[in-house]
VEXDREN-2710 file (C-alpha; in Angstrom, 1 decimal):
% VEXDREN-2710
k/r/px/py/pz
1/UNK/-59.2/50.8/-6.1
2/UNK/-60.1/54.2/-7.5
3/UNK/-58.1/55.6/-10.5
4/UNK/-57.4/58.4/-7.2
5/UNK/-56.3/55.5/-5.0
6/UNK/-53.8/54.0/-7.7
7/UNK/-52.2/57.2/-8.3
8/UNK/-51.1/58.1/-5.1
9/UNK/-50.4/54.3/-4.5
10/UNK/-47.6/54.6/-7.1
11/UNK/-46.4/57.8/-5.9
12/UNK/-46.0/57.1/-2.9
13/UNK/-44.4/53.4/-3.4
14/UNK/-41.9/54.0/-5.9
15/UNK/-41.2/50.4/-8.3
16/UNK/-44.8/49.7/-7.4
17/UNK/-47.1/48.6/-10.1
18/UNK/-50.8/48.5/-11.0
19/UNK/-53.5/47.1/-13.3
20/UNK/-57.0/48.0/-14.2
21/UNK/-59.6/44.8/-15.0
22/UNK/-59.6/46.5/-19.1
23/UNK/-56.0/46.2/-18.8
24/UNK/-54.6/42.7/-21.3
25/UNK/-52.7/39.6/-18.6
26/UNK/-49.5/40.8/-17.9
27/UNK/-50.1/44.8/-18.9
28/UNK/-49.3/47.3/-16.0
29/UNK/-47.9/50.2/-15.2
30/UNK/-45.8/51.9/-12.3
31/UNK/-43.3/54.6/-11.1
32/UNK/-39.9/54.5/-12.0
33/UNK/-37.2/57.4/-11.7
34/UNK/-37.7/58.0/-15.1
35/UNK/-41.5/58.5/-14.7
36/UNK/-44.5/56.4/-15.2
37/UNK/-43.5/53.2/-17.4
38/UNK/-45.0/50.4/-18.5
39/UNK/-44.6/46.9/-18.4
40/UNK/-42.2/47.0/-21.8
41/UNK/-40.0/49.5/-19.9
42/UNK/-41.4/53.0/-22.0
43/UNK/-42.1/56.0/-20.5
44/UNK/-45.6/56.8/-20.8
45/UNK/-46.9/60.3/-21.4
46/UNK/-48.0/62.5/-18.5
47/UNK/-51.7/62.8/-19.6
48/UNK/-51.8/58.8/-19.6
49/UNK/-54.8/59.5/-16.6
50/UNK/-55.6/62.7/-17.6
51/UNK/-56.7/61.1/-21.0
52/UNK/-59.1/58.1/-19.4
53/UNK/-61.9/60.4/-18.4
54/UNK/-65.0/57.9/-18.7
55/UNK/-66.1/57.1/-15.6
56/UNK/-65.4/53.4/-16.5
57/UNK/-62.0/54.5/-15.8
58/UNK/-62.5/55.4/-11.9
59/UNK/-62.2/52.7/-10.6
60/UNK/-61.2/49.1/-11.4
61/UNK/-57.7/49.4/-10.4
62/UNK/-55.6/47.1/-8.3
63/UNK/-52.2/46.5/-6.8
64/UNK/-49.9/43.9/-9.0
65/UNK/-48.2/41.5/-6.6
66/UNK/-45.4/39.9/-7.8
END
């Protein structure tokens, strides 16, 4: 999916994570009522997609299943 697609993914499935393929086995993020978190539990900074301009970036995502 797009980095667009991910983001409204999480936001609109809250507890939800995703991926990207440059992402290490295991590393995700998702929406918590905290915020956006990673898979250590730390809230991650607001610009975390702002930040990941290159267009390597847009796309790549996917859903993680459980």
């Amino acid at each position: 999916m797009t980095k667009e697609e991910a983001i409204s993914f999480l936001k609109e499935n809250k507890g939800s994570r995703v991926s990207h393929r440059f992402f290490s086995k295991g590393e995700w993020i998702g929406y918590d009522e905290t915020g956006l978190i990673c898979e250590s539990g730390y809230l991650l900074e607001s610009e975390f997609f702002a930040i990941r301009t290159n267009k390597s970036w847009n796309d790549g995502w996917f859903v993680v299943k459980e």
